[in-house]
N, C-alpha and C positions, 0 to 999 in steps of 0.2 A: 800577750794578754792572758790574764789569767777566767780559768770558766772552771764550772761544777762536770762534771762528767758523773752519768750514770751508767752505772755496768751490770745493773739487772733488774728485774722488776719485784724485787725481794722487799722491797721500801730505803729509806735515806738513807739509813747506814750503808750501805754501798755506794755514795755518792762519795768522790774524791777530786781534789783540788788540781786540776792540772795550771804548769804555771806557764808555759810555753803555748799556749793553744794560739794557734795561729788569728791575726787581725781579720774581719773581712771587709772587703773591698766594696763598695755601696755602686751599685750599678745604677744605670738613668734613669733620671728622677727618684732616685735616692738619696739621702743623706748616712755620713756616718757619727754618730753620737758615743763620745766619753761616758763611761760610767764610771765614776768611781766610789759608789757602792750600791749593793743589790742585797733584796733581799729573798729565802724563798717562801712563797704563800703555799695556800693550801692545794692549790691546785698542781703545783707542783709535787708536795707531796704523793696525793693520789696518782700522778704521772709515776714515779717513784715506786709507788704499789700495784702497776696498774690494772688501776680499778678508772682512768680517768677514759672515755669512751673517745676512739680513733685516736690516742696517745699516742708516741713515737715510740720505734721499737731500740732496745739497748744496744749500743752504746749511743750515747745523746746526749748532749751539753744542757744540762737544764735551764729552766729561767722561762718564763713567760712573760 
């Protein structure tokens, strides 16, 4: 699967494509959904910069 990986809280421009990122496994009462394309909002961005409040700490697969 491919995902956005972020490696700092500097904003986008350190966001990089990884194209290996491993699938994950949908546990019970879960499903798992195809994407085949994403986009990223703003909220991501500010994740990105973080400036977005209880944000995830780097490195993290973005996407909300």
């Amino acid at each position: 699967m491919r995902a956005l990986q972020q490696m700092s809280l500097h904003g986008p421009q350190d966001l990089s494509l990884i194209s290996d990122a491993p699938v994950p496994s949908p546990g019970p009462g879960e499903v798992l959904i195809r994407v085949t394309a994403g986009g990223v909002n703003f909220v991501d961005v500010q994740q990105a910069r973080g400036t977005f409040p209880g944000g995830p700490q780097p490195p993290y697969l973005a996407g909300m």
